[in-house]
Structure formats: structure tokens, C-alpha cells
KOLGU-4560 file (N, C-alpha, C; in nm, 3 decimals, padded with zeros to 5 digits):
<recs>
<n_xx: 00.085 n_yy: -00.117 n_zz: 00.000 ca_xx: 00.000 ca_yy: 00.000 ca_zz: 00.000 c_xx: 00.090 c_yy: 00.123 c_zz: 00.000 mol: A seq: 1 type: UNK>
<n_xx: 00.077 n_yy: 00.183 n_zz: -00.112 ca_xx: 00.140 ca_yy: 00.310 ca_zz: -00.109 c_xx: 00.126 c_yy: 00.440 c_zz: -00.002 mol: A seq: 2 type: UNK>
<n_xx: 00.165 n_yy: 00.509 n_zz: 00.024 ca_xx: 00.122 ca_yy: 00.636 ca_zz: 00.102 c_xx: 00.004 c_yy: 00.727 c_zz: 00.095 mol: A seq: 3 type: UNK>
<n_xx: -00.031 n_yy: 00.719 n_zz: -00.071 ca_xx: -00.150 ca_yy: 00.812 ca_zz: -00.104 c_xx: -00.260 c_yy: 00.727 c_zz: -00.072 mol: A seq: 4 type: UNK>
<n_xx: -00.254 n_yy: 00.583 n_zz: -00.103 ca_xx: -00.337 ca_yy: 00.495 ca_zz: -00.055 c_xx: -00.396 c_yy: 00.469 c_zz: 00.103 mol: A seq: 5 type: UNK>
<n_xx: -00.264 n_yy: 00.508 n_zz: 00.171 ca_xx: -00.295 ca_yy: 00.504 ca_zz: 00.328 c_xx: -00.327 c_yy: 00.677 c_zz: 00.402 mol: A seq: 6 type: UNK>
<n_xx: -00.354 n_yy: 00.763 n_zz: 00.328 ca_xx: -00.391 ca_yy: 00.892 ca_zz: 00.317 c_xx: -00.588 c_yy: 00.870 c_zz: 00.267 mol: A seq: 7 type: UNK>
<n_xx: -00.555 n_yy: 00.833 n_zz: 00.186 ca_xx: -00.753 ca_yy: 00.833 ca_zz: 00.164 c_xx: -00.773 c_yy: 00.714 c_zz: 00.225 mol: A seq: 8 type: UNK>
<n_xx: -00.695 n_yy: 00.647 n_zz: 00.289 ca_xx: -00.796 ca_yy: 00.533 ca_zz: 00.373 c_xx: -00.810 c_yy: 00.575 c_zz: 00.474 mol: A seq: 9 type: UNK>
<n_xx: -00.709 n_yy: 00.658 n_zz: 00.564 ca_xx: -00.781 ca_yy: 00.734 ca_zz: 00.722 c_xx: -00.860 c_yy: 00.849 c_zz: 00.664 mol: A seq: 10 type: UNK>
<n_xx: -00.852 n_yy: 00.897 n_zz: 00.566 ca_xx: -00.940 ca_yy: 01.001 ca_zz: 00.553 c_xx: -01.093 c_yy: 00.939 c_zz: 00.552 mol: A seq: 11 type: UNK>
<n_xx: -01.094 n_yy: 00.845 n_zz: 00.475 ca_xx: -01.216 ca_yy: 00.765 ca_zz: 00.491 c_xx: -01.271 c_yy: 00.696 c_zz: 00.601 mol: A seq: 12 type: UNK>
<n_xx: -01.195 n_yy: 00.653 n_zz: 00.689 ca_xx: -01.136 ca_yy: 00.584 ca_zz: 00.798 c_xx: -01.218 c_yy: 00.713 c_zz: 00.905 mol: A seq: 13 type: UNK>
<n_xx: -01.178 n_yy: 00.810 n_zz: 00.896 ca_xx: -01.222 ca_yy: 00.973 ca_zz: 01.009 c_xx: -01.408 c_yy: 00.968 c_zz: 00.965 mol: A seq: 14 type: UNK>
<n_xx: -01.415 n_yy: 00.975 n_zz: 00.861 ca_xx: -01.540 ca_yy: 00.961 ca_zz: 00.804 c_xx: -01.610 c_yy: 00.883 c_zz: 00.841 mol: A seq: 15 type: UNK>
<n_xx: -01.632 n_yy: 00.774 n_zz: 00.866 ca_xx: -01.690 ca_yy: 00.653 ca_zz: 00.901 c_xx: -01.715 c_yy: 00.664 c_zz: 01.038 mol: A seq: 16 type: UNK>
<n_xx: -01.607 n_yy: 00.704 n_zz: 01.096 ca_xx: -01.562 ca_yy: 00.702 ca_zz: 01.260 c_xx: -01.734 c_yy: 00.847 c_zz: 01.289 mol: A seq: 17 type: UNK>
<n_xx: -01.754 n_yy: 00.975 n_zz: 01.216 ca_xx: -01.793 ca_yy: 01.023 ca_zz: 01.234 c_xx: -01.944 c_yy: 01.010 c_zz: 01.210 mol: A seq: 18 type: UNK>
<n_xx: -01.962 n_yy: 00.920 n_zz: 01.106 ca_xx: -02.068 ca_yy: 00.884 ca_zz: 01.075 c_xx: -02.143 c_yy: 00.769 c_zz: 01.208 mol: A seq: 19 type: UNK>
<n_xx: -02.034 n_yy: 00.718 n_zz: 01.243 ca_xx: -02.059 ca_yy: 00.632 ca_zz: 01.373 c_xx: -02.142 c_yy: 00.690 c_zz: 01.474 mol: A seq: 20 type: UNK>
<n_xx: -02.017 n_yy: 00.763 n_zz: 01.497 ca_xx: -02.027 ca_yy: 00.853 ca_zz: 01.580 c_xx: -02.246 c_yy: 00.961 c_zz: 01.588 mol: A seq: 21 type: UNK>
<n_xx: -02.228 n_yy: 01.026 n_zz: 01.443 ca_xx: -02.382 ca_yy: 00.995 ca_zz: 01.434 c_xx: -02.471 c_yy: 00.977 c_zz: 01.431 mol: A seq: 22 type: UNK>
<n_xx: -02.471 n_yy: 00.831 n_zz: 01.435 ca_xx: -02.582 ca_yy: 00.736 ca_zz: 01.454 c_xx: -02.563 c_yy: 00.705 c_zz: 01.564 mol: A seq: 23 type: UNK>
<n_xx: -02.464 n_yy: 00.693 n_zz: 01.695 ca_xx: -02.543 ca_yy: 00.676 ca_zz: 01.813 c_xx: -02.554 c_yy: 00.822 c_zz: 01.869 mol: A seq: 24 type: UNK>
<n_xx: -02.539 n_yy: 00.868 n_zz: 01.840 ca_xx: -02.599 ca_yy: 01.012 ca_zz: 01.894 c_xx: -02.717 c_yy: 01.027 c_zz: 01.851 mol: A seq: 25 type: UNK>
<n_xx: -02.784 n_yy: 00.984 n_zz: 01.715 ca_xx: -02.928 ca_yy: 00.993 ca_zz: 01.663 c_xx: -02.987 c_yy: 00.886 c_zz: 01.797 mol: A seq: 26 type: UNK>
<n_xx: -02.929 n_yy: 00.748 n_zz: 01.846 ca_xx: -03.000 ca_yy: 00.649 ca_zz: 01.915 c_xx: -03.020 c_yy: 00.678 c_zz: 02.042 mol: A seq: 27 type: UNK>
<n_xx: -02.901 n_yy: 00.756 n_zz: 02.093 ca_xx: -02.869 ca_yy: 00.777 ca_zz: 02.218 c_xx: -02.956 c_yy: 00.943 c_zz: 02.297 mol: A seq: 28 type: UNK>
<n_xx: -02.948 n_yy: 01.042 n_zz: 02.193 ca_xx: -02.950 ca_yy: 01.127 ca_zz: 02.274 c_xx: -03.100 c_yy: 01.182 c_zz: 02.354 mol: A seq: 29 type: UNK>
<n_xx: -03.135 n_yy: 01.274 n_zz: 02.447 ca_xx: -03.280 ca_yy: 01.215 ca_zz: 02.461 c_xx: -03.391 c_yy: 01.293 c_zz: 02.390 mol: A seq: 30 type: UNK>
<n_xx: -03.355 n_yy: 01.411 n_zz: 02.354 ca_xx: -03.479 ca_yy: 01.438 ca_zz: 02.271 c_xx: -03.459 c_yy: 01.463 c_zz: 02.156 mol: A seq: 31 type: UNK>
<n_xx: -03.554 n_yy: 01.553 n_zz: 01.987 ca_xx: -03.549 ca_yy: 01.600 ca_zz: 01.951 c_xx: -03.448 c_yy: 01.654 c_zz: 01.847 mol: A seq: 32 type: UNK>
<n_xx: -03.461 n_yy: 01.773 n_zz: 01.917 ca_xx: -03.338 ca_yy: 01.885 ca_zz: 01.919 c_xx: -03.192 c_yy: 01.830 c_zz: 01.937 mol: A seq: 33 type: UNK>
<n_xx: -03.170 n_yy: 01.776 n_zz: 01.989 ca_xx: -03.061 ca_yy: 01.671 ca_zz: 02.065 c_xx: -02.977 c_yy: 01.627 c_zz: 01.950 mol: A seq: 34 type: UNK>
<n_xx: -03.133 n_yy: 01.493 n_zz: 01.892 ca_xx: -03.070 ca_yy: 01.402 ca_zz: 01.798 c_xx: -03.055 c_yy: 01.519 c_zz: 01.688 mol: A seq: 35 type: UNK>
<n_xx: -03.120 n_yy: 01.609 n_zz: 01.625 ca_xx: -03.070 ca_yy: 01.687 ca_zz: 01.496 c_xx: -02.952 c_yy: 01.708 c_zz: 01.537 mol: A seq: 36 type: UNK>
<n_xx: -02.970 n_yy: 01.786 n_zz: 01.611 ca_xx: -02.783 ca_yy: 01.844 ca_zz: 01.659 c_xx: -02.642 c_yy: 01.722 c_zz: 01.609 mol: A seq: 37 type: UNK>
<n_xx: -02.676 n_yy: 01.581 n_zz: 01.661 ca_xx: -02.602 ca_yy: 01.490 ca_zz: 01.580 c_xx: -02.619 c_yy: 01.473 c_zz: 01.436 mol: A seq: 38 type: UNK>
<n_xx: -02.708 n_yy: 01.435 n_zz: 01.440 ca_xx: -02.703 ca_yy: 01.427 ca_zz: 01.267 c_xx: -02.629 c_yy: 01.566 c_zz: 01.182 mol: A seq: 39 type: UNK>
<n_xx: -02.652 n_yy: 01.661 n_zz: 01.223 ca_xx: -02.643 ca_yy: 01.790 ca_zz: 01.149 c_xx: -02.486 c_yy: 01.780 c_zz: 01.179 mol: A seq: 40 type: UNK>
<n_xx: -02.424 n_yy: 01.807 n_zz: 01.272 ca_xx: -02.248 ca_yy: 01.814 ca_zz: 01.315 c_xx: -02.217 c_yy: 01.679 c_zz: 01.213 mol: A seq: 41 type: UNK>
<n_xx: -02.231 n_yy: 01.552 n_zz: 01.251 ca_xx: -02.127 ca_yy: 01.488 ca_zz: 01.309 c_xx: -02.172 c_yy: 01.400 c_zz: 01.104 mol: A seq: 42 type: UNK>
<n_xx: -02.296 n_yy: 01.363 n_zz: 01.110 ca_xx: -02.272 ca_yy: 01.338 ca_zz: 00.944 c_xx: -02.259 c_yy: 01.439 c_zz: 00.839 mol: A seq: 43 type: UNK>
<n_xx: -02.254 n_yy: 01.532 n_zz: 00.861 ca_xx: -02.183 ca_yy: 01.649 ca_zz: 00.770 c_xx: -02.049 c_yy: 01.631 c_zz: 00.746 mol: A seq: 44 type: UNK>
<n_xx: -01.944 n_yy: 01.630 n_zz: 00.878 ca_xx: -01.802 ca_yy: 01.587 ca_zz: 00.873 c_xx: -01.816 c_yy: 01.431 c_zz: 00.810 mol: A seq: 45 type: UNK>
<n_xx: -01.873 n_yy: 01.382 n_zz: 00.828 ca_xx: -01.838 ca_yy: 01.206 ca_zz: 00.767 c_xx: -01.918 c_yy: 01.205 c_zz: 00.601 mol: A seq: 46 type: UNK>
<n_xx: -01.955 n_yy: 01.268 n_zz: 00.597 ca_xx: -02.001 ca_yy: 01.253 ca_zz: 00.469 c_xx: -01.890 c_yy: 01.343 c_zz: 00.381 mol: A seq: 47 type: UNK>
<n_xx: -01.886 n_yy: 01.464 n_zz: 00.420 ca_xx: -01.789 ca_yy: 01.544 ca_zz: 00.349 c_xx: -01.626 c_yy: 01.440 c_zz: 00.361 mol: A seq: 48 type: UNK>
<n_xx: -01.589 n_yy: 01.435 n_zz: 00.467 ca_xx: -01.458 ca_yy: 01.261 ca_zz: 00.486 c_xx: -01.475 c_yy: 01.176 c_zz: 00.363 mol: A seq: 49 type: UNK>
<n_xx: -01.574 n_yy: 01.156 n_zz: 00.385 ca_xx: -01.594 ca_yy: 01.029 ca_zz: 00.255 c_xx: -01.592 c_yy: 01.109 c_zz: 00.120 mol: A seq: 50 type: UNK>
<n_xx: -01.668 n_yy: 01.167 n_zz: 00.103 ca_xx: -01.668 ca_yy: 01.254 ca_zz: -00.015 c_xx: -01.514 c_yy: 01.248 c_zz: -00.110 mol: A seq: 51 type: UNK>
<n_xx: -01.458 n_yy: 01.358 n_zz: 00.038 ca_xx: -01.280 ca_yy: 01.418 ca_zz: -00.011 c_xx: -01.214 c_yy: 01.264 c_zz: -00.051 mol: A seq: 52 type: UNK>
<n_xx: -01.212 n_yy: 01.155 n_zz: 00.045 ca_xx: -01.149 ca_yy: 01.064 ca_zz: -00.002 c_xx: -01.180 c_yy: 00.943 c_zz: -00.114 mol: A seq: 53 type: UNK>
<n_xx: -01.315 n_yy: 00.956 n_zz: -00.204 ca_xx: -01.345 ca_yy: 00.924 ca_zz: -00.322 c_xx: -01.274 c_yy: 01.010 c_zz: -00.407 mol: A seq: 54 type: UNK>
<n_xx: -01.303 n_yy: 01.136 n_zz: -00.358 ca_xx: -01.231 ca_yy: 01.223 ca_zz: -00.481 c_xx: -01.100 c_yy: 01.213 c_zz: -00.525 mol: A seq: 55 type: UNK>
<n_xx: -01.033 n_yy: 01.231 n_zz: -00.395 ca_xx: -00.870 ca_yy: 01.130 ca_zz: -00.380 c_xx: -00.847 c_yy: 01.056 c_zz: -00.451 mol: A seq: 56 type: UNK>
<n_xx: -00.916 n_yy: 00.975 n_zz: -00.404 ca_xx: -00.894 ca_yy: 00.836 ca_zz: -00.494 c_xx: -00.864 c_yy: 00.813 c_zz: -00.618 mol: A seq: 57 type: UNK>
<n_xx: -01.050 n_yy: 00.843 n_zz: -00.681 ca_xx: -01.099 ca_yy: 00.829 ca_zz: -00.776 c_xx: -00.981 c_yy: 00.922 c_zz: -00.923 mol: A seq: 58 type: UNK>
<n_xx: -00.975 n_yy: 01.028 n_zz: -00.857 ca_xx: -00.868 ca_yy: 01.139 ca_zz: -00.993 c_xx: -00.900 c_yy: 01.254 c_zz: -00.958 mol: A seq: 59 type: UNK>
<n_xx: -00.815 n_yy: 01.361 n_zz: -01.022 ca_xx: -00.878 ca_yy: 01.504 ca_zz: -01.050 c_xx: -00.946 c_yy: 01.510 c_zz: -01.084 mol: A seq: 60 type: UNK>
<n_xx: -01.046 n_yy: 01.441 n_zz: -01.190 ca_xx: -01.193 ca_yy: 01.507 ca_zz: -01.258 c_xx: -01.317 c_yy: 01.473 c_zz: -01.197 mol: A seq: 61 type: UNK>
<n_xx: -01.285 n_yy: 01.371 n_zz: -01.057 ca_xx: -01.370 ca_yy: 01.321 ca_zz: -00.982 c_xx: -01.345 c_yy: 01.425 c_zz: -00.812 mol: A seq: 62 type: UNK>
<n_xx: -01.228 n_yy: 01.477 n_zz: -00.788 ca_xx: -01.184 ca_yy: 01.556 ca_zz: -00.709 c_xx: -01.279 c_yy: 01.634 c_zz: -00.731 mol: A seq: 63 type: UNK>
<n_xx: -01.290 n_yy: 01.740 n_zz: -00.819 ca_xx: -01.336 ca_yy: 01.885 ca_zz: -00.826 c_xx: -01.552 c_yy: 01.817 c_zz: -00.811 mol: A seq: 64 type: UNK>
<n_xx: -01.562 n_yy: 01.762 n_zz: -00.891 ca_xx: -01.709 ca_yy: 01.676 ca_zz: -00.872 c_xx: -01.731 c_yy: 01.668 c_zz: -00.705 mol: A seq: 65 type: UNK>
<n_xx: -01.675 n_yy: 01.598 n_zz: -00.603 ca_xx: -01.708 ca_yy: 01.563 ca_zz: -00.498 c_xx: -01.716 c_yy: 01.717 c_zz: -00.411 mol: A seq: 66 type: UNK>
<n_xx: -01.521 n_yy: 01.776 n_zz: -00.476 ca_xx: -01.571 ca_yy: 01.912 ca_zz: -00.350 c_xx: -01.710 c_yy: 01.984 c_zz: -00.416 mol: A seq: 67 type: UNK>
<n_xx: -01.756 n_yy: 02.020 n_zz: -00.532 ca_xx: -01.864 ca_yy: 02.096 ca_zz: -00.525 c_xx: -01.967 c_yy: 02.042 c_zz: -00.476 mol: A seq: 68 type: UNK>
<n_xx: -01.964 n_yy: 01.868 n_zz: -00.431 ca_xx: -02.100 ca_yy: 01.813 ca_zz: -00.339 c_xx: -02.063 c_yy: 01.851 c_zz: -00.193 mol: A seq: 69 type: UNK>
<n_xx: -01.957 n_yy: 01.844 n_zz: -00.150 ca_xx: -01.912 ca_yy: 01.905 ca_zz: -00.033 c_xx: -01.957 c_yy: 02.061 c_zz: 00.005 mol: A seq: 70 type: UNK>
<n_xx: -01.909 n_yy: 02.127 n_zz: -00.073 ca_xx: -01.947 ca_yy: 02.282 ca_zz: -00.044 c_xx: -02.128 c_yy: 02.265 c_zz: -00.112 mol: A seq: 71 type: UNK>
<n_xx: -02.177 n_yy: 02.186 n_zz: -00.143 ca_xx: -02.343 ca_yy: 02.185 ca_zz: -00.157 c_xx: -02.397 c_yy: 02.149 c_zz: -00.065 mol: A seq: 72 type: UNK>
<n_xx: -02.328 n_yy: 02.043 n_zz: 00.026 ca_xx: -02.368 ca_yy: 01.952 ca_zz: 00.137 c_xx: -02.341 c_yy: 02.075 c_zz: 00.279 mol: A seq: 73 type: UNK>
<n_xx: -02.250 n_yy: 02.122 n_zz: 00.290 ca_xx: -02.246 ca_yy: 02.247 ca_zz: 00.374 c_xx: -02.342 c_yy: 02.357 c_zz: 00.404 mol: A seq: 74 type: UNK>
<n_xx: -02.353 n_yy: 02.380 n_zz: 00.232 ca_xx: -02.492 ca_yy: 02.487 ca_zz: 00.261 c_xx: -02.601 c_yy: 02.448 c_zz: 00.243 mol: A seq: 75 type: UNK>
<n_xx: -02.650 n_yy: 02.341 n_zz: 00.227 ca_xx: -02.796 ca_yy: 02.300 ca_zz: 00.245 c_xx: -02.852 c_yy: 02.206 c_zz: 00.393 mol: A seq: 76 type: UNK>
<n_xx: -02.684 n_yy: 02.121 n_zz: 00.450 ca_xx: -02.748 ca_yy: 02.036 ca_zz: 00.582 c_xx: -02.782 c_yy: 02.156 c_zz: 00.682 mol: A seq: 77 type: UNK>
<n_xx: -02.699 n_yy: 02.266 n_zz: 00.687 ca_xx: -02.811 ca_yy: 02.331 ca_zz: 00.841 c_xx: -02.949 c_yy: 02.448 c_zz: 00.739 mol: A seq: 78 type: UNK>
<n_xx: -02.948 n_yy: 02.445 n_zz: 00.610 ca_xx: -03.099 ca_yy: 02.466 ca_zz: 00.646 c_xx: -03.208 c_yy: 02.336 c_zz: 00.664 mol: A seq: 79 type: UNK>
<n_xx: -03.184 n_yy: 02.208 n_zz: 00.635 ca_xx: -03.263 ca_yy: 02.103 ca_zz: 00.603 c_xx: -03.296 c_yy: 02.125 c_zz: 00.805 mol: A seq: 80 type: UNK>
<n_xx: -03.175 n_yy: 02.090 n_zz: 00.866 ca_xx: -03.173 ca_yy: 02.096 ca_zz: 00.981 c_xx: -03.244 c_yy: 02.219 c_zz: 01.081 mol: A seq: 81 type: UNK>
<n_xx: -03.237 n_yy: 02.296 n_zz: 01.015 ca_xx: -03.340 ca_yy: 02.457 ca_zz: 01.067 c_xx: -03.449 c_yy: 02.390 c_zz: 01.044 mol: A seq: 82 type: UNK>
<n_xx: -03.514 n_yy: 02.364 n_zz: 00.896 ca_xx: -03.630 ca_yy: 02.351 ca_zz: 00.935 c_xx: -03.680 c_yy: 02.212 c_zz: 00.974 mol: A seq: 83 type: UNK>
<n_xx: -03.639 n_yy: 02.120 n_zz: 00.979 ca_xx: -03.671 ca_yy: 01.986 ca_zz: 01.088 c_xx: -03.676 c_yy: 02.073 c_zz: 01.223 mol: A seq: 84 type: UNK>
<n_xx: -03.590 n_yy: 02.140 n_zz: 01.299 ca_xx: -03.645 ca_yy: 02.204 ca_zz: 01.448 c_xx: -03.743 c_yy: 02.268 c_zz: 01.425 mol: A seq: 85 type: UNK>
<n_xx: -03.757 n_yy: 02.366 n_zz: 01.337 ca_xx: -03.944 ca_yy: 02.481 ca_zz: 01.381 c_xx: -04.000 c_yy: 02.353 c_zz: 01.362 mol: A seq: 86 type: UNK>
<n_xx: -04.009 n_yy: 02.252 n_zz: 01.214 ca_xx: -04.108 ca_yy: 02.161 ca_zz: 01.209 c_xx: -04.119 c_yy: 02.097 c_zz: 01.356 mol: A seq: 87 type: UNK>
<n_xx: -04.023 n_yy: 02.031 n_zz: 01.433 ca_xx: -04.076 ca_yy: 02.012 ca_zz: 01.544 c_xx: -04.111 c_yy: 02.044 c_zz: 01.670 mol: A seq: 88 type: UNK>
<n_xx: -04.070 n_yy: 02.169 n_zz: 01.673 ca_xx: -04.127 ca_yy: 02.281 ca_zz: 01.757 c_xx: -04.260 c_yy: 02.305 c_zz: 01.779 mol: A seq: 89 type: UNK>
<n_xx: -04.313 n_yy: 02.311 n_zz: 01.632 ca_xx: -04.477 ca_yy: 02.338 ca_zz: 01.608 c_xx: -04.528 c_yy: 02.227 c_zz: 01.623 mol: A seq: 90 type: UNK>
<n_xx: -04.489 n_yy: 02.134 n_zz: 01.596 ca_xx: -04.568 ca_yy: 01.994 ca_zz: 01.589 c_xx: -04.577 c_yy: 01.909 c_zz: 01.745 mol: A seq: 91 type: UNK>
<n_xx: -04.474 n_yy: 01.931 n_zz: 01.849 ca_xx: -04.471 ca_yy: 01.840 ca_zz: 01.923 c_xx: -04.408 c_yy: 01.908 c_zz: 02.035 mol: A seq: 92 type: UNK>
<n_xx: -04.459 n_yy: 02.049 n_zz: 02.090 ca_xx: -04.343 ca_yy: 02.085 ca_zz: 02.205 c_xx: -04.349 c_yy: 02.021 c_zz: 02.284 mol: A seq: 93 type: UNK>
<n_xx: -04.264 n_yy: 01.958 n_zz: 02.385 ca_xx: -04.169 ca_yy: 01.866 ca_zz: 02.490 c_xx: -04.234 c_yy: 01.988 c_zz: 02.603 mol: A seq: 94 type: UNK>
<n_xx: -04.318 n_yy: 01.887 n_zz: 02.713 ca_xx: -04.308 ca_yy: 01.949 ca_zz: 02.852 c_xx: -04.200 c_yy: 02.002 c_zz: 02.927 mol: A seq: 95 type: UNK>
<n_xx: -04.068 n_yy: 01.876 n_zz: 02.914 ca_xx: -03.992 ca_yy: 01.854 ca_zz: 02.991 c_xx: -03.903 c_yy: 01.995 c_zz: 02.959 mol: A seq: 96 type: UNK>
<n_xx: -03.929 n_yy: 02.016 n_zz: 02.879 ca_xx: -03.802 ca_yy: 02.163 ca_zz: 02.793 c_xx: -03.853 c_yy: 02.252 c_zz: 02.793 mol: A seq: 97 type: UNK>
<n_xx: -03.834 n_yy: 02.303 n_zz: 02.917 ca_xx: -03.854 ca_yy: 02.488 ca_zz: 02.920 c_xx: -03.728 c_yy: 02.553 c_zz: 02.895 mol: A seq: 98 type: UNK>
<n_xx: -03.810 n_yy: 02.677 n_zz: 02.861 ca_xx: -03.735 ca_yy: 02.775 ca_zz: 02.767 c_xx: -03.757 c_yy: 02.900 c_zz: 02.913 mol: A seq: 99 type: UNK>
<n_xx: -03.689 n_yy: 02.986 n_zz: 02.937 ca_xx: -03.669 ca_yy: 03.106 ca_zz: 02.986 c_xx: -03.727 c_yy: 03.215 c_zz: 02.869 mol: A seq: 100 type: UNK>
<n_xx: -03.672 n_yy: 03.196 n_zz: 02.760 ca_xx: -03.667 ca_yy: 03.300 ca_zz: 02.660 c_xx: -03.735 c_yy: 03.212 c_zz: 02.536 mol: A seq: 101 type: UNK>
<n_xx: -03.831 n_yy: 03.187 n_zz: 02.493 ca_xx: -03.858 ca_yy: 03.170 ca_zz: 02.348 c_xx: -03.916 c_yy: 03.273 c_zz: 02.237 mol: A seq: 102 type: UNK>
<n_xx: -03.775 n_yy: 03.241 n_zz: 02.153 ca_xx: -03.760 ca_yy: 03.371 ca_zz: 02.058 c_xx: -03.910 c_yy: 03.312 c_zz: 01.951 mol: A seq: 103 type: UNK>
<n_xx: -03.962 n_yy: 03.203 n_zz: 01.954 ca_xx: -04.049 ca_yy: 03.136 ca_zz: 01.843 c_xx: -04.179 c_yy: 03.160 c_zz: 01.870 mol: A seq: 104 type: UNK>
<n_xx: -04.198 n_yy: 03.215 n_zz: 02.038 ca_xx: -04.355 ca_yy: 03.206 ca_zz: 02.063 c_xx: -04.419 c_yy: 03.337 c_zz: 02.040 mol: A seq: 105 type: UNK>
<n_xx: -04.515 n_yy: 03.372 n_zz: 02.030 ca_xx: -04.621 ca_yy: 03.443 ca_zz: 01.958 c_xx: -04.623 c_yy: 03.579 c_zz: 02.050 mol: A seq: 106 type: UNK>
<n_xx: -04.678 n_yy: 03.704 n_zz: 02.034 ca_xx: -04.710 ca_yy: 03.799 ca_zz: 02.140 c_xx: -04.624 c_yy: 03.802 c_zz: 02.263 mol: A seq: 107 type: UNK>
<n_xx: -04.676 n_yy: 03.821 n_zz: 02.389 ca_xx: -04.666 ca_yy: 03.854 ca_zz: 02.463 c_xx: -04.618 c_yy: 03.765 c_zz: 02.611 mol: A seq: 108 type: UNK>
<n_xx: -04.586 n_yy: 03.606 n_zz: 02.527 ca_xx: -04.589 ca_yy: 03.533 ca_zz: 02.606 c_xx: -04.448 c_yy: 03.472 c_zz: 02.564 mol: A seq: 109 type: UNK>
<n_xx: -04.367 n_yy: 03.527 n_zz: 02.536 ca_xx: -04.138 ca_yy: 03.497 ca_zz: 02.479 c_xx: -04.130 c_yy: 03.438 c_zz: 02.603 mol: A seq: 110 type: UNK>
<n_xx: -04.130 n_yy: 03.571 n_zz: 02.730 ca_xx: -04.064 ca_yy: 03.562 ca_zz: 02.855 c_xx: -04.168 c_yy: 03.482 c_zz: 02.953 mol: A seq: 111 type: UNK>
<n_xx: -04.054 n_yy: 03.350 n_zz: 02.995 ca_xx: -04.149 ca_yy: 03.265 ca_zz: 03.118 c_xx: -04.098 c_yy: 03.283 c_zz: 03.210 mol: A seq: 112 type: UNK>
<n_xx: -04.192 n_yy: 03.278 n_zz: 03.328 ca_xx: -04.098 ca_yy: 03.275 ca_zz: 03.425 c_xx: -04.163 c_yy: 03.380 c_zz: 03.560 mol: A seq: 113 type: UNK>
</recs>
């Protein structure tokens, strides 16, 4: 195994690890808000990981292909992720999660307390 070879395999290798990483944070964490927060961080880095190290791999004309899914994947996972939270904001507020300050609620009723 050459060097460039053992270069896109931890790069892929970090990727995976993050994607892991991920999915038990989607299983594990306890609400909501929680689990987006994983998904949104942690498969962004593992997907973009994987990405860079296909591109690696694969050649230059497959390089420049992956980073523009990379820099697409950047700016579209935190709006997908914005609106999965209002969507579940409106749909299902959690007793257990008070807010001091909610910037989302209506009139006269932001400040609890």
C-alpha cells in the first residue's frame, strides 16, 4: 500500500468514525433537538470525509465533482436541519423543555418565568 493509498484510507477511515459517531448520537440522545444536533455536526463531517477521499482516490476530474458536493452539502445540511427544528417545535413541544426565553412564541408570552 502506497502512502497516497494510506492517506484516503484514514481520511475515509475519520469519516466513518464520524458517521458512527452519528448514529449513536441519533439512538442515544434524549430528545429531539438533541438528535438533529447529531445528525447535522457529526454526518456532515463524515459525509464530506468520505466525499474528499473518493475524490482522492478516484482522480482530478472526480476531485473537483465531490468538492462541489461538499461545499453543496455544507450549505444546504443546516438549512434542512433549521427547518426539521421549527417543524418540530410546532408539531410536538416537549413538557420537559422549558425555555426562559422563546424567541419562536407568539405575542406577549417569549418571557417565562
Amino acid at each position: 500500500m502506497s502512502l497516497f493509498e494510506a492517506v484516503v484510507l484514514t481520511i475515509a477511515g475519520v469519516g466513518v468514525l464520524f458517521m458512527l459517531i452519528s448514529a449513536v448520537g441519533i439512538l442515544r440522545l434524549p430528545d429531539v433537538f438533541a438528535r438533529m444536533h447529531a445528525a447535522g455536526k457529526a454526518a456532515t463531517l463524515g459525509v464530506s470525509c468520505l466525499l474528499l477521499s473518493a475524490g482522492l482516490f478516484f482522480g482530478e476530474g472526480w476531485f473537483w465533482r465531490m468538492a462541489v458536493l461538499i461545499v453543496l452539502f455544507f450549505v444546504t445540511a443546516p438549512i434542512a436541519t433549521t427547518a426539521m427544528a421549527r417543524a418540530a417545535y410546532y408539531a410536538a413541544p416537549l413538557d420537559r423543555f422549558e425555555l426562559r426565553y422563546d424567541e419562536m412564541a407568539e405575542g406577549d408570552d417569549k418571557v417565562r418565568g
